[in-house]
PAFI-547960 format. One record per residue (C-alpha): x, y, z; residue in one letter. Coordinates in steps of 0.05 Angstrom, whole numbers, padded with zeros to 5 digits, always signed. Example, Ala and Ser with C-alpha at 12.3 -4.5 7.8 and 13.67 -1.06 7.14 Angstrom:
% PAFI-547960
+00246-00090+00156a;+00273-00021+00143s;
This chain:
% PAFI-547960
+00603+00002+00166x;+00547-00030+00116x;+00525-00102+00110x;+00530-00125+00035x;+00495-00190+00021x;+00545-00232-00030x;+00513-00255-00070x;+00467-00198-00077x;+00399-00196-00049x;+00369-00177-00115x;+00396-00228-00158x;+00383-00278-00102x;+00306-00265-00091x;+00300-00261-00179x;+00326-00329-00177x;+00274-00355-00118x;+00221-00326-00153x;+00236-00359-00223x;+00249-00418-00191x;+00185-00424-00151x;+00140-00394-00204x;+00115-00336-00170x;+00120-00272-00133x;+00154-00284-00063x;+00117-00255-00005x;+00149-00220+00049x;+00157-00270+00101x;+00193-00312+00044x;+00231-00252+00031x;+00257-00238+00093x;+00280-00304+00113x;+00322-00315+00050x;+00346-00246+00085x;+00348-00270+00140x;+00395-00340+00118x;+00442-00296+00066x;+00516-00297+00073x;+00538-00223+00082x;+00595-00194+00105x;+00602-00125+00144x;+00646-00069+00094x;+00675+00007+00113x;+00614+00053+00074x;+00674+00059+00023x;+00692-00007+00004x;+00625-00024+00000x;+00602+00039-00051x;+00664+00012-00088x;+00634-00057-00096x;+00562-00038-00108x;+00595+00018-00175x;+00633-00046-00189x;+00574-00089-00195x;+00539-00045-00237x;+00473-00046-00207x;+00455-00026-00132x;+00441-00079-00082x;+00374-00081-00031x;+00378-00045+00033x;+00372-00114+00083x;+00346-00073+00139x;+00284-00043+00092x;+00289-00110+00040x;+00215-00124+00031x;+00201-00041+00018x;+00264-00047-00036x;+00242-00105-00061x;+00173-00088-00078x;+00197-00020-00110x;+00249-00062-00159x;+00199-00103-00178x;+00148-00048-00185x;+00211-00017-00245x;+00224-00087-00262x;
């Protein structure tokens, strides 16, 4: 089983960031984590969703280490 976020982590911390201005920290980070509506998915369905989607999603369990590296590409 994998926990998916919906709506995705990623586009949900972009959003936080633009609105606020500025870079989250982690803290902030991991309590939007923390507060997110996910749902628990068979390893299948959720690979399904994710290729779906068209771009991967953030790990929650390592969120601030996946974060910083998407931003790091961004």
């Amino acid at each position: 089983m994998k926990i998916v976020c919906i709506p995705a982590l990623v586009i949900v911390l972009k959003a936080k960031e633009t609105e606020i201005g500025r870079s989250l920290n982690r803290q902030e980070v991991e309590d939007i984590r923390d507060n997110a509506t996910a749902i628990s998915l068979p390893d299948e369905v959720a690979t399904v969703m994710a290729d779906e989607r068209g771009y991967p999603d953030l790990d929650p369990d390592n969120v601030w280490d996946e974060w910083v590296a998407y931003k790091a590409r961004w």
